[in-house]
Backbone of each chain as ProteinMPNN parsed JSONL, in Angstrom:
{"seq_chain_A": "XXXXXXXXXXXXXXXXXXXXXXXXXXXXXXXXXXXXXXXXXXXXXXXXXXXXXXXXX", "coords_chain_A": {"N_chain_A": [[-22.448, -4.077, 5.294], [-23.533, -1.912, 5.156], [-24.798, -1.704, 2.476], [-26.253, -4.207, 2.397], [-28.271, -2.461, 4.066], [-30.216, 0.019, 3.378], [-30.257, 2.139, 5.228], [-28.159, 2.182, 6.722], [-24.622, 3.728, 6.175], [-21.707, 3.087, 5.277], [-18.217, 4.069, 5.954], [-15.187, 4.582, 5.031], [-12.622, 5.755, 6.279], [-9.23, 7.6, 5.835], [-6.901, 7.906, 8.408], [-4.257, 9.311, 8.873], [-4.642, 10.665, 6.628], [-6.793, 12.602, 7.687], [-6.195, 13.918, 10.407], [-7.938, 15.347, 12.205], [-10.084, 13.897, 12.283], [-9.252, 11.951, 13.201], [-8.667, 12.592, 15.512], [-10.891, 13.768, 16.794], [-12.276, 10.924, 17.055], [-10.845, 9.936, 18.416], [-8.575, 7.877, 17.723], [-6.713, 5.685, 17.955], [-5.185, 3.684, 17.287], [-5.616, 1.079, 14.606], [-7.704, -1.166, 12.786], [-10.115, 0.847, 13.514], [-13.288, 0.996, 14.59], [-16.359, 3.759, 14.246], [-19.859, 3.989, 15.772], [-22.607, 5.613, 14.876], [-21.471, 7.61, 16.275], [-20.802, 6.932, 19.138], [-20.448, 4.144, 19.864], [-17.509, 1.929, 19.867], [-15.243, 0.026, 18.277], [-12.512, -1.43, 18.525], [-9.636, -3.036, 16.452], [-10.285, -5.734, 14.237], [-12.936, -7.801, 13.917], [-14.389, -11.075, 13.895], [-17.183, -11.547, 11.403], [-19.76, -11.817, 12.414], [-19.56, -11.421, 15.343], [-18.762, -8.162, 15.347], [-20.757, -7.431, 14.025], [-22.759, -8.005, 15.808], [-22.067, -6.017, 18.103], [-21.524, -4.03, 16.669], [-24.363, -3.011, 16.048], [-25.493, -2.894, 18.673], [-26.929, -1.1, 20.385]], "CA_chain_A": [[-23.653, -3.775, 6.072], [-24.092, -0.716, 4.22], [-25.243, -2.961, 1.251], [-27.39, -4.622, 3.019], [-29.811, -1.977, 4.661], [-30.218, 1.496, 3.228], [-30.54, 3.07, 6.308], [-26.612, 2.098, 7.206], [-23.767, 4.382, 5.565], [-20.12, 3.032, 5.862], [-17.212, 5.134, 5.262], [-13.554, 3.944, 5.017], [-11.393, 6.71, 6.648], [-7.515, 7.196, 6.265], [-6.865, 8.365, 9.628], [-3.837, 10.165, 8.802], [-5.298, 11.897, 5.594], [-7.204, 13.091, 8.177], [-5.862, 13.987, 11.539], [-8.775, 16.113, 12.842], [-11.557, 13.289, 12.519], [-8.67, 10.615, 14.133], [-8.235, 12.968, 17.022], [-12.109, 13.367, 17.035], [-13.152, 9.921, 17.547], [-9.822, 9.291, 19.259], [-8.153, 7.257, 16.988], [-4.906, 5.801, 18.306], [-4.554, 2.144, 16.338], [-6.276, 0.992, 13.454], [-8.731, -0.606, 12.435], [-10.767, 1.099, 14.607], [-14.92, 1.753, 14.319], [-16.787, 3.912, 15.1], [-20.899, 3.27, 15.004], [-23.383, 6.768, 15.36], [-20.235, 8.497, 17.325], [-20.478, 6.362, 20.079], [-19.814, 2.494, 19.966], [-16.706, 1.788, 19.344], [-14.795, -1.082, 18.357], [-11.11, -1.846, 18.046], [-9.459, -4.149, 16.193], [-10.936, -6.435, 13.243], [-13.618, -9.219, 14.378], [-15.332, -11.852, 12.835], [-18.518, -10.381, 10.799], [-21.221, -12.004, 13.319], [-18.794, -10.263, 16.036], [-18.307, -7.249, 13.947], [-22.116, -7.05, 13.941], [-23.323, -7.599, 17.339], [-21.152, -4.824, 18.695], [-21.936, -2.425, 15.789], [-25.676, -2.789, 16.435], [-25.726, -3.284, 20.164], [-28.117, -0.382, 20.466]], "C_chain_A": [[-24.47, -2.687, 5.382], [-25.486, -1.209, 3.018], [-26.472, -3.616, 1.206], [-28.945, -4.286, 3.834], [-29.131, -0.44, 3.981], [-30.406, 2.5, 4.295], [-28.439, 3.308, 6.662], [-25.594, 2.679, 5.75], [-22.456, 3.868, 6.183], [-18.842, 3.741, 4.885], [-15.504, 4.504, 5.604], [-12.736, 5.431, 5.387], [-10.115, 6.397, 6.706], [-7.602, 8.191, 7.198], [-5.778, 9.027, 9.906], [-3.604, 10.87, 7.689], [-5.805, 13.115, 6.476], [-7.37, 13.552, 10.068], [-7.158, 14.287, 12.779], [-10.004, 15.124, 13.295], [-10.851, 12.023, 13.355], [-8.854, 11.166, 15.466], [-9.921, 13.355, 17.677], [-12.449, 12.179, 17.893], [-11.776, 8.824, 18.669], [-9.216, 7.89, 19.091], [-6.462, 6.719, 17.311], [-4.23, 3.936, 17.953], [-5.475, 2.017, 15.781], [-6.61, -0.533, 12.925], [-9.49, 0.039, 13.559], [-12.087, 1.731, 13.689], [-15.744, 2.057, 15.054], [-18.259, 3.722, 14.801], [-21.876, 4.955, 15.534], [-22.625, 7.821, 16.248], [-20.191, 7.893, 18.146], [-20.384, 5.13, 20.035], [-18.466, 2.326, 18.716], [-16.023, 0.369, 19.541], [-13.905, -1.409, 17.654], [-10.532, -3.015, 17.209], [-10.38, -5.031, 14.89], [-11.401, -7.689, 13.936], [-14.022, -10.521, 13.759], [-16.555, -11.091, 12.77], [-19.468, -10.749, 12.148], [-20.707, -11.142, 14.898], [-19.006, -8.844, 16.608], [-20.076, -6.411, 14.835], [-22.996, -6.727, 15.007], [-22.851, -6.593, 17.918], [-21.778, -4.156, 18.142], [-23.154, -1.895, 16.183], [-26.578, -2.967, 17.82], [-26.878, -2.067, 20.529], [-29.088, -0.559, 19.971]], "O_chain_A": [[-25.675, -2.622, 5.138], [-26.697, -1.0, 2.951], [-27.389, -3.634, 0.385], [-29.961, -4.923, 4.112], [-27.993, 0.021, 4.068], [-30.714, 3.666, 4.046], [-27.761, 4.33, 6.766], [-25.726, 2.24, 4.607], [-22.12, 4.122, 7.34], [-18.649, 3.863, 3.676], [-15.08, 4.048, 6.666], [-12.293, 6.079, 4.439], [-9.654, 5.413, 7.285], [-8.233, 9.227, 6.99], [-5.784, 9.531, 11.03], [-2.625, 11.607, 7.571], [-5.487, 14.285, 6.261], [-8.389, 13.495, 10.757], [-7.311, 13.704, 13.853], [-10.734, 15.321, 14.266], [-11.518, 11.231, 14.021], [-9.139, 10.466, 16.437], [-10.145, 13.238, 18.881], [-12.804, 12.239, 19.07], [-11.767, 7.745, 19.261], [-9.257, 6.978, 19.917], [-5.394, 7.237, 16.984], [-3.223, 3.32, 18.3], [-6.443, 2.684, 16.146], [-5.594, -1.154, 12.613], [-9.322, -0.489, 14.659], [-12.112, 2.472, 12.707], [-16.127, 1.47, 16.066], [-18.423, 3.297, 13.657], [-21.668, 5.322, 16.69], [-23.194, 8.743, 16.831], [-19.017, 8.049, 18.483], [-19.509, 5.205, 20.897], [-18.384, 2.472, 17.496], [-16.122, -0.321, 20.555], [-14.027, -1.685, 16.46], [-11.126, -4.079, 17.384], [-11.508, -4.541, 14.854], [-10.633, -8.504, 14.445], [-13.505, -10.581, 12.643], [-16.983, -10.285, 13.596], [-19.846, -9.812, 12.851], [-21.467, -10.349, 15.455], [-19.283, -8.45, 17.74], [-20.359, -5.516, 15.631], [-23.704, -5.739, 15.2], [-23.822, -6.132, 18.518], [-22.667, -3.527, 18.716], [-23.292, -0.738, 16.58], [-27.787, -3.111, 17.999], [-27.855, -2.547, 21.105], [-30.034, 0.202, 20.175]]}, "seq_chain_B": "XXXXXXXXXXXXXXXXXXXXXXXXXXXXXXXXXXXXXXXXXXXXXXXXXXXXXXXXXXXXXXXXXXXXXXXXXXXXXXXXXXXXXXXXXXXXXXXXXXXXXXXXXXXXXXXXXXXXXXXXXXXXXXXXXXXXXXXXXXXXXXXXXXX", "coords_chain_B": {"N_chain_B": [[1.842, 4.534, -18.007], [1.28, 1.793, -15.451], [0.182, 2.006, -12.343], [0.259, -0.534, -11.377], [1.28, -4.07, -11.216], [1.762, -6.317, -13.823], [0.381, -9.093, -13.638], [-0.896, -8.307, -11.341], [-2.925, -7.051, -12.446], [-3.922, -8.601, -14.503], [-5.275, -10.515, -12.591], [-6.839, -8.869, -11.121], [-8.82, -8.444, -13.349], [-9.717, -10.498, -13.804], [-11.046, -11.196, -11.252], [-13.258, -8.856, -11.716], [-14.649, -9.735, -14.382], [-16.198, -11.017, -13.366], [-18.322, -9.745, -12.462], [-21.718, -8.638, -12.412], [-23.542, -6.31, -12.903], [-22.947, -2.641, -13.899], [-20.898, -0.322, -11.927], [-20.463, 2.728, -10.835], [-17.837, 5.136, -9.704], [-17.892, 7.933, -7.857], [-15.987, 10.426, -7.851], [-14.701, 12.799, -5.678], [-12.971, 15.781, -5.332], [-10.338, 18.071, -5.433], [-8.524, 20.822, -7.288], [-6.969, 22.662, -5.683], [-4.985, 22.18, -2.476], [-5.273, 19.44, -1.945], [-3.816, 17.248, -0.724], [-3.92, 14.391, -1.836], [-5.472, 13.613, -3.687], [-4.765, 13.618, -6.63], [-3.365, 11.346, -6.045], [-5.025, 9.672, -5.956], [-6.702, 9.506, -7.949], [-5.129, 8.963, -9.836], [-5.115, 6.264, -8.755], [-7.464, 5.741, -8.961], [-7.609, 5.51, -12.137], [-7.434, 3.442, -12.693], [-8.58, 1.629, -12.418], [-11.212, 1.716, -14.956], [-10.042, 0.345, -16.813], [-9.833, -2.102, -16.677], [-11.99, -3.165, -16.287], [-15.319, -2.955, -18.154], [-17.297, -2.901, -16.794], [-16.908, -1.126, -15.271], [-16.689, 2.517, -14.155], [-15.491, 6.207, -13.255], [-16.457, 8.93, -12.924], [-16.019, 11.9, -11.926], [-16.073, 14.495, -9.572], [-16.169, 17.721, -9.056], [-15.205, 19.444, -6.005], [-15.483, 21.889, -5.139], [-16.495, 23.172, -6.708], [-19.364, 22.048, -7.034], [-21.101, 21.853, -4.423], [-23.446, 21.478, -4.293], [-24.37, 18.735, -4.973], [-21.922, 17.412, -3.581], [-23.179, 17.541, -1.393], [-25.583, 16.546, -1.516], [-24.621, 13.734, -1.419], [-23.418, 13.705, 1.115], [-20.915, 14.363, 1.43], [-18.069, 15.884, 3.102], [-15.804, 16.946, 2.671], [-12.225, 16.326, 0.728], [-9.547, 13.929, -0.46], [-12.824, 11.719, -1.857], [-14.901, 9.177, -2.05], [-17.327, 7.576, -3.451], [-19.682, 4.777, -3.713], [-21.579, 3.838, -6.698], [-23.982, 1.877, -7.441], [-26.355, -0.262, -9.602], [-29.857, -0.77, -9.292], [-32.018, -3.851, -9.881], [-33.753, -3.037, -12.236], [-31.814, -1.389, -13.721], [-31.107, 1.131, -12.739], [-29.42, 3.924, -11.294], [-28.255, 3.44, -7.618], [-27.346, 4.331, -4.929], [-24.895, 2.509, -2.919], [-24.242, 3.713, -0.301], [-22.007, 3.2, 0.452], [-18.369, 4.497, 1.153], [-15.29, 5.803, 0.507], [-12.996, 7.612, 2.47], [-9.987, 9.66, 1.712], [-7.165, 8.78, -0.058], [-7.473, 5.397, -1.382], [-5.274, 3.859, -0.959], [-2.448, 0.671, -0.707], [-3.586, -1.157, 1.942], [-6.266, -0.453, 1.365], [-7.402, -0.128, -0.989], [-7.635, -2.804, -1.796], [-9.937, -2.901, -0.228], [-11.053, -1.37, -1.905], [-11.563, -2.544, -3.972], [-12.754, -4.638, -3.188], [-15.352, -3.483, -2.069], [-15.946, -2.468, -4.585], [-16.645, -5.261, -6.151], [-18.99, -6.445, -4.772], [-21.034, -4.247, -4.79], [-21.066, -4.613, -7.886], [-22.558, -6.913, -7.975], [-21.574, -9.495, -6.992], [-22.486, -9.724, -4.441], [-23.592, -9.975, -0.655], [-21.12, -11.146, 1.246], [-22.028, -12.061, 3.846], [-22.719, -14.356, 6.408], [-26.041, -15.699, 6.643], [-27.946, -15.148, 9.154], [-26.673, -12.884, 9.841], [-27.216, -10.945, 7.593], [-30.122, -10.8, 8.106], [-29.865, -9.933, 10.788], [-28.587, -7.143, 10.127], [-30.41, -6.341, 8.679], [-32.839, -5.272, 10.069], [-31.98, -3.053, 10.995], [-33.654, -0.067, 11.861], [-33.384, 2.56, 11.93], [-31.17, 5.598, 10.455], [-27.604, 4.926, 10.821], [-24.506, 5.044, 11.254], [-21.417, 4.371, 9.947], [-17.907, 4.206, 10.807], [-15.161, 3.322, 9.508], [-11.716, 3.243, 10.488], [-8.49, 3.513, 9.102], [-5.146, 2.757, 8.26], [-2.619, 4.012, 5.829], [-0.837, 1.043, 4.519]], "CA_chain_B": [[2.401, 3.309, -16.907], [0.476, 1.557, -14.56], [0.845, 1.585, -10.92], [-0.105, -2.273, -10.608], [1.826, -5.123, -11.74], [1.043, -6.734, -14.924], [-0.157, -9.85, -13.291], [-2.27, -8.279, -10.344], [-3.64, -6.507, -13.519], [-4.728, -9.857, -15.042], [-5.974, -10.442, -11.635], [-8.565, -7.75, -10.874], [-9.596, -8.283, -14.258], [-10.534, -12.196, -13.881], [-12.441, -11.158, -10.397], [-14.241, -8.262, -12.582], [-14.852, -10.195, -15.228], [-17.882, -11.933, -12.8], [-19.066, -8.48, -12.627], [-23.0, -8.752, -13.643], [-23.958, -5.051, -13.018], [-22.491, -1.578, -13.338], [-20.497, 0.572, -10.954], [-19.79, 3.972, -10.801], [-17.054, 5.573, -8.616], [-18.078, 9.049, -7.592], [-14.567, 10.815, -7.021], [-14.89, 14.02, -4.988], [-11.727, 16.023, -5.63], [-10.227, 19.439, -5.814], [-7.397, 21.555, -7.461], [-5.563, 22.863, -4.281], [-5.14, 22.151, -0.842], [-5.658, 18.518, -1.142], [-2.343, 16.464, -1.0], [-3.657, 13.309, -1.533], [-6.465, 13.935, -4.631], [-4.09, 13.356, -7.399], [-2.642, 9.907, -6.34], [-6.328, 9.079, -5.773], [-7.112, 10.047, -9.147], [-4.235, 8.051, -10.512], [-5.13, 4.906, -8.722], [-9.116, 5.195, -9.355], [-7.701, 5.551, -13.034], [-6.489, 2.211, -13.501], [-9.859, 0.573, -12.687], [-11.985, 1.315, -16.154], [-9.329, -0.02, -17.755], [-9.748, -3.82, -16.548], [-13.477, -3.443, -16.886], [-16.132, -2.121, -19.02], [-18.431, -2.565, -16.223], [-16.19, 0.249, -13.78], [-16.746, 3.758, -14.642], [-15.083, 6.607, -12.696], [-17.27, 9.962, -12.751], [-15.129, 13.35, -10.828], [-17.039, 15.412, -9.009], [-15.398, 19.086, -8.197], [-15.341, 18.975, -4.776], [-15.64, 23.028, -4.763], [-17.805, 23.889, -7.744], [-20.345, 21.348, -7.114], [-20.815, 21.894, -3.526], [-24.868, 20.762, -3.85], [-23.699, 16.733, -5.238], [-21.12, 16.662, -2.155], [-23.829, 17.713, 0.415], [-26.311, 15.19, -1.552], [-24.225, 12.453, -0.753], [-22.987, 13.821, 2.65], [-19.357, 14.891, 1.471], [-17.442, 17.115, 3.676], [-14.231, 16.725, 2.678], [-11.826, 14.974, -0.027], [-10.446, 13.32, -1.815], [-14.146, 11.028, -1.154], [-15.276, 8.269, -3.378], [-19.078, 7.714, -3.255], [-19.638, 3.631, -4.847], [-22.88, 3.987, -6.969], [-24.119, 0.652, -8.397], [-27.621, 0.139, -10.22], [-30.872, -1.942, -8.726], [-32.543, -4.913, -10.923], [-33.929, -2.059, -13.196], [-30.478, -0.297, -13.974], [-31.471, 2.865, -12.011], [-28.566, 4.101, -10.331], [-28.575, 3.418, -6.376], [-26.034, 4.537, -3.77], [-24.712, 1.605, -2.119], [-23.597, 3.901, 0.503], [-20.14, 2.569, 0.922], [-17.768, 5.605, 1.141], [-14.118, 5.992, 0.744], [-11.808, 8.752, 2.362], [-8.857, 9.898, 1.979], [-6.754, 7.907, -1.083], [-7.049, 4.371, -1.483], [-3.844, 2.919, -1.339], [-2.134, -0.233, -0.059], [-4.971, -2.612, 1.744], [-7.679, 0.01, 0.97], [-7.749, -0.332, -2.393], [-8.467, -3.937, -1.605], [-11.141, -3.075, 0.352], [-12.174, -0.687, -2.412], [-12.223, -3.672, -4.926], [-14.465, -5.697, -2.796], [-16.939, -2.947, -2.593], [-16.904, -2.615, -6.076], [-17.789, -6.137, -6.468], [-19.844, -6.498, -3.934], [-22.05, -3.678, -5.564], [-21.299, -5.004, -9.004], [-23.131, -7.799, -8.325], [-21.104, -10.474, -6.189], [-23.47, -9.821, -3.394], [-22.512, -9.837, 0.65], [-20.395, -12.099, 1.903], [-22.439, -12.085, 4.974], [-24.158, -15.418, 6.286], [-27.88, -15.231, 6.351], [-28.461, -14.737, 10.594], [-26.168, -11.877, 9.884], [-27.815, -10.345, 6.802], [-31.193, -10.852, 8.822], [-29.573, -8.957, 11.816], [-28.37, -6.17, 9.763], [-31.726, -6.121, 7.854], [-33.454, -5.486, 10.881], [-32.115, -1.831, 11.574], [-34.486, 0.55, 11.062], [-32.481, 4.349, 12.032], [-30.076, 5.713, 10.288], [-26.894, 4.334, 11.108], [-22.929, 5.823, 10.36], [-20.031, 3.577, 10.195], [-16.953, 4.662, 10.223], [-13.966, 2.546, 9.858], [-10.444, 3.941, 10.485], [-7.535, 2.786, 8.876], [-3.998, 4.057, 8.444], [-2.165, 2.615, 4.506], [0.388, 0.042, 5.083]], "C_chain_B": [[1.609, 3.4, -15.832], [0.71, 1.503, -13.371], [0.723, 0.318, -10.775], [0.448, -3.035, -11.598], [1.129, -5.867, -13.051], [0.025, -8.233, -14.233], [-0.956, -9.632, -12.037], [-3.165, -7.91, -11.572], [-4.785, -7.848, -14.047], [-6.031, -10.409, -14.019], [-7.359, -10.109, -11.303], [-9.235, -7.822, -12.39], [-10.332, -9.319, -14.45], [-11.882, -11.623, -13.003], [-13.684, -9.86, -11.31], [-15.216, -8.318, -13.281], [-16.162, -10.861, -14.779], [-18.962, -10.801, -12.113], [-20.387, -8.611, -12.671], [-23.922, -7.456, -13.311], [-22.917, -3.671, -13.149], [-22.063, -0.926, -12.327], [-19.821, 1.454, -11.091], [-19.189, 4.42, -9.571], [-17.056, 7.338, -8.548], [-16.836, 9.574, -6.892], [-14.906, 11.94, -6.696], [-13.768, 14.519, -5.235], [-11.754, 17.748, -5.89], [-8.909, 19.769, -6.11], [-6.213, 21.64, -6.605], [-5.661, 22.539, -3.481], [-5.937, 20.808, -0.603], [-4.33, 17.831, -1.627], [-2.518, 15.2, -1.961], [-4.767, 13.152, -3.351], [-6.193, 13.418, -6.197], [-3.628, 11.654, -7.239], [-3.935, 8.8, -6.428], [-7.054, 8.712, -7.032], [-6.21, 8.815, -10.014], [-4.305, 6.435, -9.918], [-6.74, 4.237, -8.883], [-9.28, 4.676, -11.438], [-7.374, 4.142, -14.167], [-7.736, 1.183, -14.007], [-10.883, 0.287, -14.1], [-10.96, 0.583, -17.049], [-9.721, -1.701, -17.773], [-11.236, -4.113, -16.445], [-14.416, -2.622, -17.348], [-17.23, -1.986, -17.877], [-17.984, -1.066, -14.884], [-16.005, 1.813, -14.775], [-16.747, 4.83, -13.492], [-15.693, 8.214, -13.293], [-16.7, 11.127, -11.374], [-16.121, 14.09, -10.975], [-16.088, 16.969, -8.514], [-15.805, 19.511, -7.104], [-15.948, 21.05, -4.272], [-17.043, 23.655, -5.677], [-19.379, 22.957, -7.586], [-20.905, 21.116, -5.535], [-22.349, 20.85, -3.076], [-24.673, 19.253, -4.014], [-23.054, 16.427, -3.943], [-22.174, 16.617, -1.16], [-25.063, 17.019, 0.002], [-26.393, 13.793, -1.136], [-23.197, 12.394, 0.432], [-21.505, 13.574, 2.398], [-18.635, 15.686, 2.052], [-16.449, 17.285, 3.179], [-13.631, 15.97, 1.778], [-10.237, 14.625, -0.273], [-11.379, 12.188, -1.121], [-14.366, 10.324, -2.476], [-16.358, 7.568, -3.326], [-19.183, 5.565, -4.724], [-21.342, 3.61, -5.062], [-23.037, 2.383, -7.952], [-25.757, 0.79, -9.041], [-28.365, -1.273, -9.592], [-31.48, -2.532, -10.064], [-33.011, -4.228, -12.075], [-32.479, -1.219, -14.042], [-30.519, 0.954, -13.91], [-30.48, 2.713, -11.049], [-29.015, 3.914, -8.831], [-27.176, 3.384, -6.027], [-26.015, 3.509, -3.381], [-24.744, 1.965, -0.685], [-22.557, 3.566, 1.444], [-19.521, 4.087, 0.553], [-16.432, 5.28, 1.397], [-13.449, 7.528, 1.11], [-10.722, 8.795, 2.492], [-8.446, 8.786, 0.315], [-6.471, 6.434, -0.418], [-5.992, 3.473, -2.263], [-3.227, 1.868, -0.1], [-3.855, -1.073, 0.745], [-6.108, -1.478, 1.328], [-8.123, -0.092, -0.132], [-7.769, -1.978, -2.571], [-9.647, -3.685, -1.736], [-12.411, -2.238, -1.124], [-12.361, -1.525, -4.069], [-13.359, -4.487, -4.503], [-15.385, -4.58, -2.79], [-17.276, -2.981, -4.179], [-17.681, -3.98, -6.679], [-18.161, -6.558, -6.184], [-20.938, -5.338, -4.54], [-22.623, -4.506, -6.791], [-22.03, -6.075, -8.859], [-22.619, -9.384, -7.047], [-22.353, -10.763, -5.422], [-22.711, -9.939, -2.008], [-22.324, -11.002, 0.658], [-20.809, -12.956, 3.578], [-23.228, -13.38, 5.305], [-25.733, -14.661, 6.632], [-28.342, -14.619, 7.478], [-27.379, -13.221, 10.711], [-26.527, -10.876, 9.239], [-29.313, -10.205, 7.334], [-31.181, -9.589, 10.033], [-29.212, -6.766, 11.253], [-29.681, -5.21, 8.662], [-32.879, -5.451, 8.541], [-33.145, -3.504, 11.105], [-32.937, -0.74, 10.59], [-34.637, 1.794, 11.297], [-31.34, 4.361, 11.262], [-29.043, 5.704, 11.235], [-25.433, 4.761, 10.292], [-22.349, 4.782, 10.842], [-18.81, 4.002, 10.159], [-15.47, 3.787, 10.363], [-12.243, 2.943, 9.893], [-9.457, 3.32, 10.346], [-6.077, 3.439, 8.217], [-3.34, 2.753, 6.789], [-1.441, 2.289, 5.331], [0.794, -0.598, 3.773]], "O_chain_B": [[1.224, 4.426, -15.272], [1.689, 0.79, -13.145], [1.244, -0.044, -9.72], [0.2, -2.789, -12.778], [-0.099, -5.901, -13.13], [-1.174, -8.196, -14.507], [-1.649, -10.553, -11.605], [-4.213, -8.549, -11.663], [-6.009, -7.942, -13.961], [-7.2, -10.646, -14.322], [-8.446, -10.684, -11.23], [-10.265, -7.164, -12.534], [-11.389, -9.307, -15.081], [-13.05, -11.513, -13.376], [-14.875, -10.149, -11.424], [-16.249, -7.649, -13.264], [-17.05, -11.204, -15.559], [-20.01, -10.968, -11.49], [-20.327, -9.008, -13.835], [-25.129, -7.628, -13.481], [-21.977, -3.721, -12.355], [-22.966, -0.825, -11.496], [-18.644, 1.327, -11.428], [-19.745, 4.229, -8.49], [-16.213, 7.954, -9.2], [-16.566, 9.336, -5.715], [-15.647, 12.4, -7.564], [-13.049, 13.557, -5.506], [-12.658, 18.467, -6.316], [-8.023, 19.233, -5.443], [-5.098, 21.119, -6.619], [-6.868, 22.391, -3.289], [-6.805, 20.644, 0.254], [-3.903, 17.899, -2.78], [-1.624, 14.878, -2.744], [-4.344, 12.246, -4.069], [-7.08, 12.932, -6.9], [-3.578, 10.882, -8.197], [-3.935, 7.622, -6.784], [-7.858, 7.784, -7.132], [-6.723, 7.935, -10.706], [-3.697, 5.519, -10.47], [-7.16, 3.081, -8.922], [-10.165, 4.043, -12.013], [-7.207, 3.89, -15.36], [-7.961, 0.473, -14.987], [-11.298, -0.831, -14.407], [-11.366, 0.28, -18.171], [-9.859, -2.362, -18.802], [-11.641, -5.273, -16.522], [-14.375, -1.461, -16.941], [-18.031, -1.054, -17.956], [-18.609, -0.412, -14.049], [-15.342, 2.018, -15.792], [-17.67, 4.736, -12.682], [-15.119, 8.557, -14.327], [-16.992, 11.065, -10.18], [-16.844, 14.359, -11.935], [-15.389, 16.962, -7.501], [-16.911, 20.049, -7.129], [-16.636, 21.338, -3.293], [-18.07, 24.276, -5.405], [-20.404, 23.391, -8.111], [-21.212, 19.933, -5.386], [-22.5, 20.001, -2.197], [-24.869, 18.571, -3.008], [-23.402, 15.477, -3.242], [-22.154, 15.83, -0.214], [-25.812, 16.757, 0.943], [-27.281, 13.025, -0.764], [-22.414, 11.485, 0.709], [-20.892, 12.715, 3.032], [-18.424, 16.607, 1.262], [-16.153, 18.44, 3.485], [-14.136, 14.854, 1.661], [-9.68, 15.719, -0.183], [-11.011, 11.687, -0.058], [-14.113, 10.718, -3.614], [-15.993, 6.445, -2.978], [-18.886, 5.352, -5.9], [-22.188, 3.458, -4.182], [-22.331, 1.986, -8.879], [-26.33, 1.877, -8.958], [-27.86, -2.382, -9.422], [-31.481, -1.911, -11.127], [-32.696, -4.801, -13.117], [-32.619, -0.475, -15.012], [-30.113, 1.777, -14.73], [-30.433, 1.83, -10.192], [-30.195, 4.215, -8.645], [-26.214, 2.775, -6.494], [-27.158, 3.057, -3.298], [-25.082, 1.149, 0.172], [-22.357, 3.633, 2.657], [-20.119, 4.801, -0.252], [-16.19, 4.556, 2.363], [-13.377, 8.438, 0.284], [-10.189, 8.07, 3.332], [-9.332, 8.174, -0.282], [-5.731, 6.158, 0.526], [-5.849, 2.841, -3.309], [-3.398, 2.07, 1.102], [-4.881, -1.4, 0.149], [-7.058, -2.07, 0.814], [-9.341, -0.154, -0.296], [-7.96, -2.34, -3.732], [-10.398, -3.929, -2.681], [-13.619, -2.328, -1.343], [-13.075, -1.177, -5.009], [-14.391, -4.875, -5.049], [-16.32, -4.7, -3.581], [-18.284, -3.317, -4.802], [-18.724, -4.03, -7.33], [-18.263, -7.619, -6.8], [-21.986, -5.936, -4.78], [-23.759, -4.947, -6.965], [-22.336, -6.42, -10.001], [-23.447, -10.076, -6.454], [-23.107, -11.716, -5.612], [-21.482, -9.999, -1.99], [-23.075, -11.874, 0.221], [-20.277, -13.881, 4.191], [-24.26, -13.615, 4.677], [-26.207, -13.534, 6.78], [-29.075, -13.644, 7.312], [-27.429, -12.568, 11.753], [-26.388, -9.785, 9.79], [-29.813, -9.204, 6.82], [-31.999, -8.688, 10.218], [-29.489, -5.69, 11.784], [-29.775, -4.08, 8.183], [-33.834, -5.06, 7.869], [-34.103, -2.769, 11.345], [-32.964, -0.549, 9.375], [-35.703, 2.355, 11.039], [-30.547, 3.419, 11.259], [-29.205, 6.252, 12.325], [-25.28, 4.796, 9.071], [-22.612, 4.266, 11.928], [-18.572, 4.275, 8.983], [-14.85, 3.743, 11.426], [-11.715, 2.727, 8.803], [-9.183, 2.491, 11.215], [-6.057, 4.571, 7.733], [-3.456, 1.539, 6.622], [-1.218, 2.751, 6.45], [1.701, -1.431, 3.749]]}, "name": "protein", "num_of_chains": 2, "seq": "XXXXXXXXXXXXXXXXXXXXXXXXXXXXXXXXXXXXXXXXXXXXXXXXXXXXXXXXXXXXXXXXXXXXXXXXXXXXXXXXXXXXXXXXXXXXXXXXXXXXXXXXXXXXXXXXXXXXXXXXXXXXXXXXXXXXXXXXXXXXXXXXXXXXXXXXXXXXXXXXXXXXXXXXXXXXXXXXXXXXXXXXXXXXXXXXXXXXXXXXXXXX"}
């Protein structure tokens, strides 16, 4: 998505590299994303999925 | 000695091999007080090897503090994938890795690379349309634990 619009930044977090940003966004199974801090979405989807969720705002 | 099997080796070097631009891997990294920086280092190091088009560029995560907060680094080890537009002028993809990629991430951090390098998305078209469409900045963050 990133790729695709310069406005969108995606970041691959290891979530226990980094405890502080799991317990942040309240990270408690994996994959988990999050989209502007708030939409979140568990689990791996299909992309069209994936997408509607991410950009539901 | 390589961390990867001689025949994934052959591997990542076929999919490479359809490469048709440059990509640089912006490693963020520091001396002390990062555990993980070193194995990161040792598994970003494997990649120029299986192609001429992958080039791995360390950033000192302390001495260079203005580069990290160019490309919105807090923290590392961070791996910034820079590819080049139809001109061969560097451009951020803005794909971001943290933490060391190992086990599926270092998948994932082959498909970005050739998905920069050139592949292109994987995305169908009413999806690349949809994602074409946003017009605020936008953070992703995907959280994933190795395995």
């Amino acid at each position: 998505m990133a790729f695709a619009n310069p406005h969108i930044t995606a970041t691959a977090v290891e979530a226990t590299e980094f405890p502080d940003l799991a317990r942040r966004y309240r990270v408690a199974g994996v994959p988990k994303t999050v989209v502007n801090e708030t939409i979140e979405i568990l689990g791996a989807l299909p992309p069209e999925i994936f997408i509607e969720q991410a950009l539901a705002n | 000695m390589s961390l990867l099997a001689p025949a994934d080796q052959d591997k990542l070097r076929e999919s490479f091999s359809a490469m048709s631009s440059s990509v640089r891997l912006l490693f963020f990294t520091q001396t002390l007080g990062c555990e993980t920086c070193l194995q990161t280092r040792q598994i970003l190091d494997e990649l120029p090897a299986l192609s001429d088009k992958i080039a791995i560029e360390e950033v000192n995560f302390v001495l260079e503090q203005e580069k990290a907060a160019l490309y919105g680094i807090d923290r590392v080890p961070a791996i910034v994938v820079i590819g080049q537009d139809a001109a061969g002028v560097a451009r951020d993809s803005r794909i971001r890795f943290l933490g060391a990629p190992s086990g599926y991430e270092f998948i994932s951090l082959v498909q970005a690379v050739l998905l920069v390098g050139g592949r292109g998305s994987n995305l169908d078209e009413a999806s690349r349309e949809r994602v074409a469409a946003v017009a605020k900045p936008t953070t992703i963050q995907v959280f994933t634990t190795p395995t």
